[in-house]
C-alpha positions as a LaTeX table, in Angstrom:
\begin{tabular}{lrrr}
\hline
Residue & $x$ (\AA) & $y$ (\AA) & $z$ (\AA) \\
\hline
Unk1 & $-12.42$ & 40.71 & $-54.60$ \\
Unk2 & $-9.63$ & 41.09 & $-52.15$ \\
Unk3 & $-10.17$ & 42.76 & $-48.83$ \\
Unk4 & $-7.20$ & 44.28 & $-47.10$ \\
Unk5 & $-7.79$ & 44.12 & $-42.88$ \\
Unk6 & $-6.94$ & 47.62 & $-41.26$ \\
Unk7 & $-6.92$ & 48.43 & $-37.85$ \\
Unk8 & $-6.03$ & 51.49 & $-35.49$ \\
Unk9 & $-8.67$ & 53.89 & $-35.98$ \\
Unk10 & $-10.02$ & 56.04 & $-33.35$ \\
Unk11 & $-10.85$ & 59.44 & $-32.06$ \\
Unk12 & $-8.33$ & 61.92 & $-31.19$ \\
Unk13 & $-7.63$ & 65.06 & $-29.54$ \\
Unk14 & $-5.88$ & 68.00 & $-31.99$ \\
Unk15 & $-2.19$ & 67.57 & $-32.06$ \\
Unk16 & $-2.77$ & 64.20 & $-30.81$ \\
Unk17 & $-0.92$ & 60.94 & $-32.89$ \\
Unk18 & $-2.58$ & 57.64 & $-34.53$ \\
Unk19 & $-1.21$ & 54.83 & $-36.59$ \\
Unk20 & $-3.32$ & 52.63 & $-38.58$ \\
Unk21 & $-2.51$ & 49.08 & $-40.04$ \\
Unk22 & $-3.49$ & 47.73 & $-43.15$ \\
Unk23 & $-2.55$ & 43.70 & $-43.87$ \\
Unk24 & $-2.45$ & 41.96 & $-47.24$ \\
Unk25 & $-2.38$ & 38.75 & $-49.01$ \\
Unk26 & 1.60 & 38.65 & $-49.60$ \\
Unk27 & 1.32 & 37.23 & $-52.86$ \\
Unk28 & $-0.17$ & 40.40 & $-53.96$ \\
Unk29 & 1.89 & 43.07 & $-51.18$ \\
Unk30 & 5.25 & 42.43 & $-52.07$ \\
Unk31 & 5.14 & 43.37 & $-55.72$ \\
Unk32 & 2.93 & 46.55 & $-55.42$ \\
Unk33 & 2.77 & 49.69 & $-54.48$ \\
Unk34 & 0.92 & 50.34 & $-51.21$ \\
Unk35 & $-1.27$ & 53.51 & $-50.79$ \\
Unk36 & $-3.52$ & 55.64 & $-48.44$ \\
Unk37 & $-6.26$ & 57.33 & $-48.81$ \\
Unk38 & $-8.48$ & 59.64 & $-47.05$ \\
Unk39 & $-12.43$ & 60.25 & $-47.51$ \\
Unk40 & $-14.36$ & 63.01 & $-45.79$ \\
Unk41 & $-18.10$ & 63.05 & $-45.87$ \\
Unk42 & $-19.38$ & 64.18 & $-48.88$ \\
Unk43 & $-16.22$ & 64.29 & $-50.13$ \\
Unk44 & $-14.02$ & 62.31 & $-53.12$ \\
Unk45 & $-11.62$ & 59.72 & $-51.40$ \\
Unk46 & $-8.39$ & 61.38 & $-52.50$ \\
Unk47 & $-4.56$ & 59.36 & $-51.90$ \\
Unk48 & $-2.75$ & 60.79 & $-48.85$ \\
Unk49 & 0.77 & 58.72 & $-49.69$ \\
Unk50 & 2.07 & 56.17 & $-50.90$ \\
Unk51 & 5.25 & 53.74 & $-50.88$ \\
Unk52 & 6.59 & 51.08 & $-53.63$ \\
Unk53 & 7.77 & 47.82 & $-52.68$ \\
Unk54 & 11.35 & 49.16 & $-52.59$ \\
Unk55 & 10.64 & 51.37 & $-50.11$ \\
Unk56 & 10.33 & 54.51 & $-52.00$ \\
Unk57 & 7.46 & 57.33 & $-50.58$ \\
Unk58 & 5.69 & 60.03 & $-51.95$ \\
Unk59 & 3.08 & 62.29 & $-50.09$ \\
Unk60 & 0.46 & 64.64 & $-50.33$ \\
Unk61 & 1.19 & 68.26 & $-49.45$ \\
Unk62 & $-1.27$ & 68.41 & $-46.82$ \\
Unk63 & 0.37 & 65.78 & $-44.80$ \\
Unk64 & 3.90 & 65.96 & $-45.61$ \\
Unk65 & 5.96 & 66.26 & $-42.26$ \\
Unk66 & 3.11 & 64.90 & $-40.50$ \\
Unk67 & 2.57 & 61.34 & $-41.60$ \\
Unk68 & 5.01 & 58.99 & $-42.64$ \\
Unk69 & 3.96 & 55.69 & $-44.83$ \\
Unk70 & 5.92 & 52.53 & $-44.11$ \\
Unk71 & 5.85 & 48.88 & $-45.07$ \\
Unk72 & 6.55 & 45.88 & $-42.82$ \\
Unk73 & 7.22 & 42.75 & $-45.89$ \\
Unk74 & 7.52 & 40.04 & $-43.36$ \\
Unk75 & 4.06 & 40.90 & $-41.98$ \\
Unk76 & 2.68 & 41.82 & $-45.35$ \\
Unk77 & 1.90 & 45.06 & $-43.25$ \\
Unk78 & 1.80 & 48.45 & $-44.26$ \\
Unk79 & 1.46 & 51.48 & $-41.85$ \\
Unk80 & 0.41 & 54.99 & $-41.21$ \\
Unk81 & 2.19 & 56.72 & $-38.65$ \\
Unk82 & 0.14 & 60.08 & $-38.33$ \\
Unk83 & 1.23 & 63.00 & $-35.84$ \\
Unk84 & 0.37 & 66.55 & $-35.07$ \\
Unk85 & $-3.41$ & 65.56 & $-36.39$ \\
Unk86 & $-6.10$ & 68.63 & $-37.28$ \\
Unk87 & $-9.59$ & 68.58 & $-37.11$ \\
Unk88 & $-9.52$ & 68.42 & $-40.65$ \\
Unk89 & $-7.64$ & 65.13 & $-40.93$ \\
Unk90 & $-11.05$ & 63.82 & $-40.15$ \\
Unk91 & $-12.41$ & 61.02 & $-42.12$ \\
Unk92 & $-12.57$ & 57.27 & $-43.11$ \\
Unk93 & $-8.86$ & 56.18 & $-44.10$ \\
Unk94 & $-8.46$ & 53.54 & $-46.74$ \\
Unk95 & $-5.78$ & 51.47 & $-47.38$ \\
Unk96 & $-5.41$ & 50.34 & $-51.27$ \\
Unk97 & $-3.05$ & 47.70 & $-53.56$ \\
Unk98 & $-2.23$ & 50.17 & $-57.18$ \\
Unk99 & $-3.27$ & 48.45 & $-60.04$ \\
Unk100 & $-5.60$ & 46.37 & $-58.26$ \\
Unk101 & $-9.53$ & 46.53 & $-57.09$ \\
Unk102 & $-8.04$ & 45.59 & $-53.67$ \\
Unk103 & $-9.11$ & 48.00 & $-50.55$ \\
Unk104 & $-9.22$ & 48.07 & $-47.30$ \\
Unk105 & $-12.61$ & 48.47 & $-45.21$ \\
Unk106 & $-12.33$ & 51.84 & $-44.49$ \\
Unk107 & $-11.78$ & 53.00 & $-40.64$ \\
Unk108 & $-13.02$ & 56.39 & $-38.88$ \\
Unk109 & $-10.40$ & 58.81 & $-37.68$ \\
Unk110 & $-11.86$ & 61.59 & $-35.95$ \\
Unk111 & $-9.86$ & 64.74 & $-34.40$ \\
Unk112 & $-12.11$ & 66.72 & $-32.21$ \\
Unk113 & $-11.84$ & 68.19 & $-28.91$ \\
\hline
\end{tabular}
C-alpha cells in the first residue's frame, strides 16, 4: 500500500552513466533494508543490490564494479549510481523496502545506440 517515488530514468548511450532516486516514507526507510531491482521484458524482476540501514552493500555479479547502491537518511533517499552501462542493462528498475509490499513505480532505462 506504500508507493516509493523514483526518478532518473532515461535512455543512454553504451558506456554512458545514470543514477536513479527512489524516496520513502522515513518511518519505514530508516529501519530497512533498501533494494534494487531490475526487470527486462519478458523477464522475472530479479534484485540488482542492496544496502541495510547501517550502510552495509551487497551486489549482484553482473553489476558489481559498475553500480554502487547508497542511502541518503536525512532525505529518506536511496540511490543508484550506475556507470559503464550495456545494452543489456536495459529494463524497468524498481526500487523496493525488504520485508515489506512497498515498491517503487518502476522507471525505463534503456542503453542503445
Amino acid at each position: 500500500q506504500v508507493q516509493l517515488v523514483e526518478s532518473g530514468g532515461g535512455l543512454v548511450q553504451p558506456g554512458g552513466s545514470l543514477t536513479l532516486s527512489c524516496a520513502a516514507p522515513g518511518s519505514i526507510f530508516r529501519v530497512n533494508i533498501m533494494a534494487w531491482y531490475r526487470q527486462a521484458p519478458g523477464k522475472q524482476r530479479d534484485i540488482l543490490a542492496y544496502i541495510t540501514p547501517h550502510g552495509t552493500t551487497h551486489y549482484e555479479d553482473s553489476v558489481k564494479g559498475r553500480f554502487t547502491i547508497s542511502r541518503d537518511n536525512a532525505k529518506n533517499t536511496v540511490f543508484l549510481q550506475m556507470s559503464g552501462l550495456k545494452p543489456e542493462d536495459t529494463g524497468v528498475y524498481y526500487c523496493h523496502v525488504f520485508n515489506t509490499v512497498a515498491w517503487g513505480q518502476g522507471i525505463q532505462v534503456t542503453v542503445s545506440s
